[in-house]
C-alpha angles and dihedrals in degrees: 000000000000130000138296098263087210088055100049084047099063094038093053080046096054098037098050098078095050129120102240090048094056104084143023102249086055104046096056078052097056097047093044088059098043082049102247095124078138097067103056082079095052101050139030111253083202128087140060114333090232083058099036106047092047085054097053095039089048094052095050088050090063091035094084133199125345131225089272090058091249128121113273083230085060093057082057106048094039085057090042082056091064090053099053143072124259094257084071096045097087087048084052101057094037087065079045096055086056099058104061123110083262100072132066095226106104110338115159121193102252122243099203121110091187115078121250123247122244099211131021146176088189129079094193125051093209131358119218113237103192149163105242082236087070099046089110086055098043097042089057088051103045086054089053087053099046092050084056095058101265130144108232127189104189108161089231089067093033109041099093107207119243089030123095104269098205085068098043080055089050098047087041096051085046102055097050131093108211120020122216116208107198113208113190137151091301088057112215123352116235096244082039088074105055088039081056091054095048083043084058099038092051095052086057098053101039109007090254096170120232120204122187117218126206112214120198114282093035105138110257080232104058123143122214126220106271100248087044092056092074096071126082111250140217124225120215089157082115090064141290087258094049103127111215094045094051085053093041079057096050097042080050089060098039076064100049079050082064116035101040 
């Protein structure tokens, strides 16, 4: 169901003035914050700020419901909130207010089978650990994950061109809750194993789980890095569509909802 036009139409209008919306620079930010990294390859950040600020409200109407159950529009204007002086805030929650399941403004059926949090320090369910040689495997899969409600971060969706991507990993890797490492023919990619040891390391100081992942053509034989042995694994050597081991991963991440 899309949006009530009337009401698009008052919140471009009130957004449009407003400080984060009135320059390039500000607007990415904006965006990245909000976690629509995504969307800065989908639109242009440059233009007027009455084109540019209709365009953004009208895709995230469309955009539907995010991992957390919530309106995409809700993520930016919670995020606007925190750009703005105290005189916007009650406008702001007014536009929130409107937002929420119990309204007939913009609400999507939600695709996720797994059950939104109510509360959350993270902003990804799962971050992709991968070898460059396996991006069209992991990529598949990360689209099947996100049409079941879960919070991705793949590099290919997060690194936001023009900025410095090691930081973009480590902001990413930061931000999830779980973290994937993806072990196939070509073994373990060289940026893979530094994202594995802050995996680690971040499973020591607050229980993020790590979960390796066997992709098809890993040997039977492989052997893990030591510190990486310890964690159950998945097997996808059957192949990425195989059913029950795409649904023995997402119930591995409803649990991670849970436990972290």
């Amino acid at each position: 169901m899309s949006a009530d036009p009337i009401f698009l139409k008052e919140l471009s209008a009130f957004l449009t003035p407003l400080p984060p919306f009135q320059d390039e620079p500000s607007r990415r930010a904006l965006l990245i914050n909000a976690g629509f990294s995504d969307l800065l390859a989908q639109i242009s950040c440059g233009g007027t700020t009455a084109n540019f600020v209709p365009i953004v409200v009208n895709y995230l109407a469309n955009y539907g419901t995010r991992a957390d159950g919530r309106h995409a529009l809700a993520h930016l204007l919670e995020e606007v909130a925190r750009n703005v002086g105290n005189d916007k805030q009650a406008r702001i929650q007014e536009f929130l207010a409107k937002l929420q399941p119990t309204n007939n403004i913009s609400q999507f059926p939600p695709t996720a089978t797994i059950p939104p949090e109510q509360t959350t320090a993270y902003r990804y369910d799962i971050f992709l650990s991968h070898h460059n040689n396996d991006k069209a495997q992991i990529g598949a899969l990360a689209l099947w994950l996100k049409n079941q409600g879960v919070a991705v971060w793949f590099d290919a969706w997060n690194l936001v061109p023009g900025l410095p991507w090691q930081e973009g990993i480590e902001e990413g890797i930061l931000q999830s809750r779980s973290m994937a490492i993806f072990v196939g023919a070509s073994g373990l990619g060289q940026w893979e194993i530094p994202e594995m040891r802050a995996a680690i390391q971040l499973y020591v100081e607050r229980q993020s789980p790590v979960v390796p992942i066997f992709l098809p053509g890993c040997p039977a034989d492989i052997t893990l890095p030591l510190l990486l042995q310890r964690f159950v694994w998945i097997d996808f050597r059957n192949g990425m569509d195989d059913t029950d081991t795409r649904e023995k991963l997402l119930a591995a991440i409803r649990t991670y909802r849970e436990i972290v």
